[in-house]
C-alpha positions as CSV (number, residue, x, y, z in Angstrom):
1,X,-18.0,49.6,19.8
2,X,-19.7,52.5,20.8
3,X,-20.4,52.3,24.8
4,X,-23.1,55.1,26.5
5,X,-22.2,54.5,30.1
6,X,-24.7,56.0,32.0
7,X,-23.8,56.8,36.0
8,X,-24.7,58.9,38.8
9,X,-21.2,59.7,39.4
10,X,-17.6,59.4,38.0
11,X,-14.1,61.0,38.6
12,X,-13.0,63.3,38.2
13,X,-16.3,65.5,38.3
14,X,-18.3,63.7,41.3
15,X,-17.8,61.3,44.0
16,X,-19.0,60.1,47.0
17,X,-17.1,56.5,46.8
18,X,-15.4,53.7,44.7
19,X,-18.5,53.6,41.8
20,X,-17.0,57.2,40.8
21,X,-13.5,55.3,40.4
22,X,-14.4,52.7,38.9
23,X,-17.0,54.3,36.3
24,X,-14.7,57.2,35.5
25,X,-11.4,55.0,34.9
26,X,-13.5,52.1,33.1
27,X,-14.8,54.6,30.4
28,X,-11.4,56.7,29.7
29,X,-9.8,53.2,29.5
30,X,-12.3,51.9,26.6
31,X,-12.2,55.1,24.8
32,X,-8.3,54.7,24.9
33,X,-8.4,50.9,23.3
34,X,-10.2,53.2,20.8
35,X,-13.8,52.5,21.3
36,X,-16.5,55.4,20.7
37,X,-17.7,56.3,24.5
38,X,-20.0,58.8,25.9
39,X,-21.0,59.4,29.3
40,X,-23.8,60.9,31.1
41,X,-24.1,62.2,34.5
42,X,-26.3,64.8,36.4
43,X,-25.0,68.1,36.5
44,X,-24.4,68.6,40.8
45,X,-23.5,71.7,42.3
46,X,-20.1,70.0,42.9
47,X,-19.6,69.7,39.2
48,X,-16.9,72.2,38.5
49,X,-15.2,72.3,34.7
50,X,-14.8,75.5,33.3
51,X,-15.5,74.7,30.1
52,X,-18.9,74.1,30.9
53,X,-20.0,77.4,32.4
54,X,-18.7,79.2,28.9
55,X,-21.7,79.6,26.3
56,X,-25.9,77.8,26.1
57,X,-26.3,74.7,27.2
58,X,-28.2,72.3,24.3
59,X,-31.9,72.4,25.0
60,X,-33.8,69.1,25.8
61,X,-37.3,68.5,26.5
62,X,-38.2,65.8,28.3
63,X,-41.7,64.2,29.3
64,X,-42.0,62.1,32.4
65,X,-45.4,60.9,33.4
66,X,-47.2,63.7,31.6
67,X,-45.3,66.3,32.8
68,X,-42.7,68.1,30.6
69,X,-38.9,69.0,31.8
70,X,-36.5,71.8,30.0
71,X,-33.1,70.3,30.7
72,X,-29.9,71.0,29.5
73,X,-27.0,68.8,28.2
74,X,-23.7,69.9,28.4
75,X,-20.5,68.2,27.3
76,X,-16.8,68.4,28.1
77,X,-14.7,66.2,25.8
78,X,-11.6,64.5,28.3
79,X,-9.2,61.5,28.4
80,X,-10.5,59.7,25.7
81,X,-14.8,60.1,26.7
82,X,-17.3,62.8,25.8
83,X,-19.2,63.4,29.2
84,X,-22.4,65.0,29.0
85,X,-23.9,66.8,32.1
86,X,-27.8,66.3,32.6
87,X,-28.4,70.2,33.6
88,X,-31.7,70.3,35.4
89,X,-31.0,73.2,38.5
90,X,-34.2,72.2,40.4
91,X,-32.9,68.4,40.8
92,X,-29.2,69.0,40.7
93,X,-28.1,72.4,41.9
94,X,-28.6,71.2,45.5
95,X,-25.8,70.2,48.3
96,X,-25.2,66.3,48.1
97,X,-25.2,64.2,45.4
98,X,-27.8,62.0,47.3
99,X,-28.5,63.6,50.4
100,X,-27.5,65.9,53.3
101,X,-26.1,65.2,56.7
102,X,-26.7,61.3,56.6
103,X,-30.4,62.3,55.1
104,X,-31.2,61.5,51.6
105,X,-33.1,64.1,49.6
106,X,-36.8,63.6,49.7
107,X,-37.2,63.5,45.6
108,X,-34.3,61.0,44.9
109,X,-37.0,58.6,42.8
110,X,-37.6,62.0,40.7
111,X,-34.4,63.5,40.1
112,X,-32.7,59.9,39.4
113,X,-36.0,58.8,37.0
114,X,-35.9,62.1,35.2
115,X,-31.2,61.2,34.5
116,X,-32.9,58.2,33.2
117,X,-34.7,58.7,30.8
118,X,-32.7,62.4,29.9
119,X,-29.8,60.2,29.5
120,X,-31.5,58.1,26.6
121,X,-33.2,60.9,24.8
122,X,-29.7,62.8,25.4
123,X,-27.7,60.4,23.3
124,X,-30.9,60.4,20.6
125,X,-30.6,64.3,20.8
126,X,-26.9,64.4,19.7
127,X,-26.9,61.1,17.6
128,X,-24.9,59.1,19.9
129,X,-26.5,55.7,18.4
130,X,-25.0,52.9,21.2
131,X,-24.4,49.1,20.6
132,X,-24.2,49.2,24.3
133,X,-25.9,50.7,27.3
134,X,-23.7,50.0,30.4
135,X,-25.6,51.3,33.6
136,X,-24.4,51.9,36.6
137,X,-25.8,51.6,40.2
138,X,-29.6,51.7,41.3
139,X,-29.8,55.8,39.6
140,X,-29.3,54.0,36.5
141,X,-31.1,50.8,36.6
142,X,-34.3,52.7,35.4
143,X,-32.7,52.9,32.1
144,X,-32.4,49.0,31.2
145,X,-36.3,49.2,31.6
146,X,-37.0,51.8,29.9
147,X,-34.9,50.5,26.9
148,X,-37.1,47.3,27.0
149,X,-40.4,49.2,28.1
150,X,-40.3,53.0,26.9
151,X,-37.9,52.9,24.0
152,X,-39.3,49.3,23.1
153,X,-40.5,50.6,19.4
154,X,-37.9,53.2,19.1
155,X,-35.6,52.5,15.8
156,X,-32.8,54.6,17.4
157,X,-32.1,52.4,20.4
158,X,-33.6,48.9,17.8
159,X,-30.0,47.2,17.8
160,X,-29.0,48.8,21.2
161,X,-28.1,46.4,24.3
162,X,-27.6,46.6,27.8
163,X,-25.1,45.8,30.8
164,X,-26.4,46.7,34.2
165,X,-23.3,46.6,36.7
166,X,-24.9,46.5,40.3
167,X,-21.6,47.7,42.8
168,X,-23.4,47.2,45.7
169,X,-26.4,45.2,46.7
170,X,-27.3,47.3,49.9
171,X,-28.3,50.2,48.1
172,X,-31.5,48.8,46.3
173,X,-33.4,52.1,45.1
174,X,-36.3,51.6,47.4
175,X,-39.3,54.0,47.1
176,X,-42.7,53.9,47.6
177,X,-45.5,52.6,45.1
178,X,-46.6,56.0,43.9
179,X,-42.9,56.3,42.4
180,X,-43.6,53.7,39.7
181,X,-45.7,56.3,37.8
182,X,-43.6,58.9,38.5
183,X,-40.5,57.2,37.3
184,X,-42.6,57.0,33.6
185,X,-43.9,52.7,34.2
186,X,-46.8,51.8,34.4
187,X,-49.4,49.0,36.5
188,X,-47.9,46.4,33.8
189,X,-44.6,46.8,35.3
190,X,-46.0,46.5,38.8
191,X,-45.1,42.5,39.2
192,X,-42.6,40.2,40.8
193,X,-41.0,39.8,37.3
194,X,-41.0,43.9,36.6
195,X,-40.1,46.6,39.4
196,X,-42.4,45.3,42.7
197,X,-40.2,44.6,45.4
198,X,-42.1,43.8,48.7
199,X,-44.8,46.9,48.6
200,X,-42.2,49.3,47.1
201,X,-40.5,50.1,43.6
202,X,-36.6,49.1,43.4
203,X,-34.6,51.3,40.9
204,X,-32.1,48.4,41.5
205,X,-34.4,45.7,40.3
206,X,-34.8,47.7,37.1
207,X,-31.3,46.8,36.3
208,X,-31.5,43.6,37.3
209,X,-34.5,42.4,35.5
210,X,-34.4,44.2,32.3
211,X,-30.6,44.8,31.1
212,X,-29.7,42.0,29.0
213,X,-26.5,41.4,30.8
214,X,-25.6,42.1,34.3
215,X,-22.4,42.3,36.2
216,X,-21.0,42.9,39.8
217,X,-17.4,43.8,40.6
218,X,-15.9,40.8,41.5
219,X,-16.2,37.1,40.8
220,X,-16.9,36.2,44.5
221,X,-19.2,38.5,45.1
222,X,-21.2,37.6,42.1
223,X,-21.6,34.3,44.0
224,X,-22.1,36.1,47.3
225,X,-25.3,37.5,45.9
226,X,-26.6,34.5,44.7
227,X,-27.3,33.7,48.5
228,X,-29.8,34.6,51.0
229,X,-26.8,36.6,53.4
230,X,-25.7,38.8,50.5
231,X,-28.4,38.9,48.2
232,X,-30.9,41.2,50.3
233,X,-34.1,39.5,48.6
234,X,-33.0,39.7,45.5
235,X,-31.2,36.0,45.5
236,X,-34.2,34.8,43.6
237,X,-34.0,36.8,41.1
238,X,-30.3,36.3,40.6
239,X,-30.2,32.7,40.4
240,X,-32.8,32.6,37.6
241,X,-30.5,35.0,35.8
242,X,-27.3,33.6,36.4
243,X,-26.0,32.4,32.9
244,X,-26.5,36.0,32.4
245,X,-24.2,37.1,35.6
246,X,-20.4,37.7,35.9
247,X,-18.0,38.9,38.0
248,X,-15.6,41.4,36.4
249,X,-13.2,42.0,39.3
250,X,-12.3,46.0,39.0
251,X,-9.2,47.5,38.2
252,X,-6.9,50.6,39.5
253,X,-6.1,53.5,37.3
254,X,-2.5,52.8,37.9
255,X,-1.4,56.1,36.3
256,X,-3.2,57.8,39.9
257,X,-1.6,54.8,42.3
258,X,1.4,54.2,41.5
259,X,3.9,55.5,44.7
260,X,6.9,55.8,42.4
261,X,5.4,59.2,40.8
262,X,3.0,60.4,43.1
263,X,3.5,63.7,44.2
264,X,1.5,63.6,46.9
265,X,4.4,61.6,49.0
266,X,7.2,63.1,50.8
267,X,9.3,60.5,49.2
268,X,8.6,58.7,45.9
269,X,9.7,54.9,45.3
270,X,9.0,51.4,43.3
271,X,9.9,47.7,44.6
272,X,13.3,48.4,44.2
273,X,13.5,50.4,47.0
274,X,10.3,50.1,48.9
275,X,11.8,49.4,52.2
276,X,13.6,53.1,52.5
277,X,10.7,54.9,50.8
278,X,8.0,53.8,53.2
279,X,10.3,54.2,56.1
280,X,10.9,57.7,55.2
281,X,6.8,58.1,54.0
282,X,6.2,56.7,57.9
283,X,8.2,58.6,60.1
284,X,6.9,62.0,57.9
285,X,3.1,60.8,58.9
286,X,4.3,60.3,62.0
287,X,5.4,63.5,62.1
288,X,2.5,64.9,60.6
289,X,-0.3,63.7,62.7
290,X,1.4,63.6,66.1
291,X,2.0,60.1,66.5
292,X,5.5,59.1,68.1
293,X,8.2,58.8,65.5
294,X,9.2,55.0,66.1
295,X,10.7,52.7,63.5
296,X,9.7,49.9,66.0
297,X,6.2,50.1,65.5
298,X,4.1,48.5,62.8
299,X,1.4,51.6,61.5
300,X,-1.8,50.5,61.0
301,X,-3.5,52.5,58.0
302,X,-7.0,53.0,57.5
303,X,-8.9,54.7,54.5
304,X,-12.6,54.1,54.6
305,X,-16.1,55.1,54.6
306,X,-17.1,54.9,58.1
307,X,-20.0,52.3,57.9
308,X,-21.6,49.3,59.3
309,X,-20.3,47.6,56.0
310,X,-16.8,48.0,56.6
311,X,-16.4,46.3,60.0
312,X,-15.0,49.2,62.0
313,X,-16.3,48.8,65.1
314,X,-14.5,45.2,65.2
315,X,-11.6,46.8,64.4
316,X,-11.7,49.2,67.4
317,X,-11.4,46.6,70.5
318,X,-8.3,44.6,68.7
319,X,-6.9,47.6,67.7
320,X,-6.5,48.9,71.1
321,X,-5.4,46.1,72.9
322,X,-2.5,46.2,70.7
323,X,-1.1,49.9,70.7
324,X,1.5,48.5,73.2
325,X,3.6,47.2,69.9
326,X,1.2,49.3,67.1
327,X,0.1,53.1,65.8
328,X,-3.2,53.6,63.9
329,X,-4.1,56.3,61.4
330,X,-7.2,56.7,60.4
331,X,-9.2,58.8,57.3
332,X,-12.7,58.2,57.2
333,X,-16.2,59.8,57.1
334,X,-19.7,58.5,57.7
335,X,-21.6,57.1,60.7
336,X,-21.8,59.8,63.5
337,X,-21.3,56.3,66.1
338,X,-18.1,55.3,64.8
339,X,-17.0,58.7,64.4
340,X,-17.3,59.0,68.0
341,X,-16.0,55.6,68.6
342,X,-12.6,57.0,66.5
343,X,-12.6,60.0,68.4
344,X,-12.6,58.7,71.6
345,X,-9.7,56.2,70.9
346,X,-7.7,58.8,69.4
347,X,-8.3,60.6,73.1
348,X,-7.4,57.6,75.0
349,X,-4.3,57.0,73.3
350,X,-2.4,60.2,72.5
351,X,0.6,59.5,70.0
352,X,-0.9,56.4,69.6
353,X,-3.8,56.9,67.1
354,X,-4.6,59.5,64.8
355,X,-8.7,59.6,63.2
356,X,-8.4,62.2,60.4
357,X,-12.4,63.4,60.3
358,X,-12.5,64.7,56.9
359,X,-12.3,63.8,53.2
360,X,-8.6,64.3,52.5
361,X,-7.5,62.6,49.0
362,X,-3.6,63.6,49.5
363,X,-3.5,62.5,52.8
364,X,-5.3,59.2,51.8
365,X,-2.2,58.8,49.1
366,X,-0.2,59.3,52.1
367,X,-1.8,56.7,54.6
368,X,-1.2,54.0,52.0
369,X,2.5,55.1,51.4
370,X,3.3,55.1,55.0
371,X,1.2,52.0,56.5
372,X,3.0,48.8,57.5
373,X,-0.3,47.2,57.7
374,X,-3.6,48.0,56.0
375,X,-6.9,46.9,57.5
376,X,-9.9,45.9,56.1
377,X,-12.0,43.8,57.8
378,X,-15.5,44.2,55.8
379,X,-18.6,42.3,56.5
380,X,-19.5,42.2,52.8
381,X,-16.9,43.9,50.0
382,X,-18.5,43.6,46.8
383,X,-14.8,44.5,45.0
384,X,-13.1,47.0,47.7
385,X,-10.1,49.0,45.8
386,X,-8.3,50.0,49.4
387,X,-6.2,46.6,49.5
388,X,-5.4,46.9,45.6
389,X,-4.1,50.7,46.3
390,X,-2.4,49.6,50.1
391,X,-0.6,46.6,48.2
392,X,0.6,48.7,45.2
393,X,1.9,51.1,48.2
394,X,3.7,48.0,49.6
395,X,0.9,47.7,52.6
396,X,0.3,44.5,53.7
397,X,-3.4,43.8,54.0
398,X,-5.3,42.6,57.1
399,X,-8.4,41.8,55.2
400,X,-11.9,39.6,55.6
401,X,-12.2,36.9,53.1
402,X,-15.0,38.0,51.4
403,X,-16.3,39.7,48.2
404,X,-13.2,40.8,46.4
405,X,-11.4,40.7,49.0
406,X,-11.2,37.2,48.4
407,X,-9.8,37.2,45.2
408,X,-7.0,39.6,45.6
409,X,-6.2,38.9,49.0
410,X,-3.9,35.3,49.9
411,X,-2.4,33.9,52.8
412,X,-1.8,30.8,51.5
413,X,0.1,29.1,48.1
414,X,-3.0,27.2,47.2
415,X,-3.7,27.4,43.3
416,X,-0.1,28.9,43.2
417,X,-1.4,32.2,44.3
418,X,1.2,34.7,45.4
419,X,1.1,35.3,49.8
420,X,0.5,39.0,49.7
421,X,-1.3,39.8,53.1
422,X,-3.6,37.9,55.8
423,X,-7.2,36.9,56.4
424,X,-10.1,36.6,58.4
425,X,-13.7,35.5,58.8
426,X,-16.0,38.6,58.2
427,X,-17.9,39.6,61.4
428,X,-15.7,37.7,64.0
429,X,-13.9,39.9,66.0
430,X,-11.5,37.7,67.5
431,X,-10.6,36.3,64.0
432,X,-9.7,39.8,63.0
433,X,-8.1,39.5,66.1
434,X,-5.6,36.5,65.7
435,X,-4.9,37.7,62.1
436,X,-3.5,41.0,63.4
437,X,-1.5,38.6,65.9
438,X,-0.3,37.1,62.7
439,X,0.7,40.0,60.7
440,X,2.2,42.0,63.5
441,X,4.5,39.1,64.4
442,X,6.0,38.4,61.3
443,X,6.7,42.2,60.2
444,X,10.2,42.4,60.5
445,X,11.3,38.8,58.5
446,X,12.0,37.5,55.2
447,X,8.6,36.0,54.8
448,X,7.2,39.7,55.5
449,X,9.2,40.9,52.6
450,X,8.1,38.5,50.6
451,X,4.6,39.2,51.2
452,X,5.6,43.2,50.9
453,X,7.2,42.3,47.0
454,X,3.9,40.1,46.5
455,X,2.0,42.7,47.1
456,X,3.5,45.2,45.2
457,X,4.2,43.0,41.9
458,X,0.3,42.3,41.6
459,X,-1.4,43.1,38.2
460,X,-4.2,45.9,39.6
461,X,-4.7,47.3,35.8
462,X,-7.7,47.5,34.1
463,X,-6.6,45.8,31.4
464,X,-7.6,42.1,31.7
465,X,-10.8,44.1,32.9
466,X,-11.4,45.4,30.4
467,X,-11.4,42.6,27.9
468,X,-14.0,40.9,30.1
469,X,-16.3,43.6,29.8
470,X,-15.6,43.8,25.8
471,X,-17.0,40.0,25.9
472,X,-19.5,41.3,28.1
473,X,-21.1,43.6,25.3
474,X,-20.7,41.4,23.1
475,X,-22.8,38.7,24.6
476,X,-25.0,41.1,25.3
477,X,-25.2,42.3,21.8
478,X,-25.9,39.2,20.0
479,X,-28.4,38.1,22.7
């Protein structure tokens, strides 16, 4: 097939969370099963390839309500995909890819409408003629409309589909009415059925009223969202759609995760011999961040984006009542309250708790080698690719049941599901609580190893992934 992802970020060339993993892996592994993909992305500050900067970039002009836009594409063919980089300096040359200091830019409904729509007459430009359109993300949910609305005629994009893959339903798009113009609609499109969503324009509703087929990253989730709790006003909307809905639960590049070949650890090692490898990968953190070297205590690992999502500040209080048998490291950015919250525990407890403060990808390979326990105890996780990495590591996860959490996470046999870590219900504190009790009392025993080789043994790969998103397209493409 040939596949024109279209994203506002992907590894290896821009990230700011999991949607760069997952968008970057998903698209080298369909161009290795041999499909034709090409990918387009802005062209940020923080893009860096080489091969870019060397000779013109290909001229585009683009028209977005009434006004013209010079851009430039440029392409770097790698692992299997042809990525090509939306080059518009005003819009992209900037620090963030979506804001500043916890601020985001002012002109994200501009800069993301005019991706859009360059992304289409991009793939037009160089011939790229797609069966499939897979979108990514509220940036890129303008372009399942626009297929439907602006492109409606167009004999270039007349057998062309589209998969809208929403990651996360609390980032919605929102902008004010005046964007709807801007973003190249038009009052037609400014209903309950098109982009209106309470007073404002949702780039996110784009996606999910117009693509032909929509997705979220895990099968619970796409449940979750079905519901008032998750849904965040788009419930509606959802259920109507739902024969049109699946869950694809994400995958791990496993060639990146895998701790018997990563370089980034002190010591390398497999199932085999997990036991010595971790021990030796625990006392060097240890080492490393100050904490005392004892074999005794179970380390609790954290690597996270420091947000009200992700349950933190639950974390905290049963955390610290437990560093009398427990050590706690810590990588995470985000919130300027939990980071203060981390700080101040990490003063209160010397040699107890470390709170790395910056982004830190080897140390974050290192955090999963060493932890005996890996904690993630999310309010909502629409997929979450911490527990996969922590139990490929051999780090038991303490995790909410929720979201995908819930379907890779099992503490009990039920549906013969391998025991691999522990739950808890998401936003109770003292559940989180007693599950830590849990896992903390049985490190040490044969049923911890067994959860340890559970863990390690499951099947993270893309692959069975990727065959739900070929029948994905497929639907898509006959609908």
């Amino acid at each position: 097939m040939k596949i024109l992802f279209v994203a506002s970020e992907a590894v290896p060339f821009c990230k700011t969370g999991g949607l760069a993993d997952v968008v970057g892996t998903l698209a080298h592994k369909l161009g290795a099963a041999g499909h034709d993909v090409c990918l387009f992305l802005p062209k940020y500050r923080a893009v860096r390839a080489a091969p870019l900067e060397e000779g013109q970039a290909r001229p585009l002009s683009v028209t977005l309500a009434g006004e013209t836009f010079e851009v430039g594409l440029r392409f770097l063919h790698r692992r299997s995909v042809t990525t090509y980089f939306v080059d518009y300096p005003p819009f992209f040359d900037r620090d963030g890819l979506y804001g500043v200091s916890g601020r985001d830019h002012e002109d994200n409904d501009r800069r993301f409408a005019l991706f859009c729509v360059a992304a289409l007459e991009g793939a037009k430009a160089v011939g790229f003629k797609p069966d499939v359109v897979h979108a990514h993300d509220w940036q890129a949910g303008p372009v399942c409309a626009h297929l439907k609305r602006r492109f409606a005629g167009d004999p270039f994009f007349a057998k062309t589909a589209s998969v809208f893959t929403v990651h996360n339903m609390a980032y919605q798009g929102l902008f004010p009415r005046a964007a709807l113009e801007a973003a190249g609609f038009g009052a037609e499109d400014w209903t309950s059925d098109g982009l209106e969503y309470y007073g404002q324009i949702s780039y996110l509703k784009a996606g999910l009223a117009y693509a032909d087929r929509l997705t979220t990253v895990s099968p619970t989730y796409a449940r979750e969202i079905q519901g008032s709790e998750h849904g965040f006003g788009f419930e509606g909307l959802l259920l109507r759609r739902t024969k049109q809905l699946r869950g694809v639960l994400n995958g791990l590049d496993t060639e990146v995760w895998d701790p018997s070949r990563d370089a980034a650890l002190p010591r390398r090692y497999g199932p085999a011999d997990a036991a010595a490898g971790k021990a030796a990968c625990k006392e060097a953190l240890q080492r490393e961040c100050g904490l005392e070297v004892r074999a005794d205590r179970a380390l609790i690992g954290v690597v996270s984006r420091l947000d009200y999502q992700k349950g933190l500040d639950l974390a905290i209080p049963a955390v610290e009542s437990r560093l009398d048998r427990a050590q706690f490291a810590v990588l995470g950015t985000g919130d300027p309250a939990l980071t203060e919250q981390l700080a101040a525990l990490e003063r209160r407890h010397p040699g107890k708790v470390h709170f790395h403060r910056q982004f830190d990808e080897s140390f974050a390979h290192r955090v999963y080698a060493a932890a005996d326990v890996f904690l993630m105890p999310s309010r909502f996780e629409p997929c979450g690719l911490g527990q996969m990495i922590a139990m490929r590591y051999g780090a038991v996860p303490v995790a909410a049941r929720t979201g995908g959490l819930s379907d890779t996470v099992f503490e009990d046999a039920s549906a013969g599901r391998p025991i691999n870590g522990f739950l808890c219900a998401p936003n109770d504190g003292a559940d989180l609580a007693r599950a830590l009790d849990r896992a903390l009392g049985a490190r040490g025993g044969a049923a911890w190893d067994a959860r340890v080789r559970a863990a390690m043994a499951g099947d993270f790969s893309w692959d069975r992934s990727i065959a739900e998103y070929l029948e994905v397209y497929r639907e898509a493409v006959k609908a």
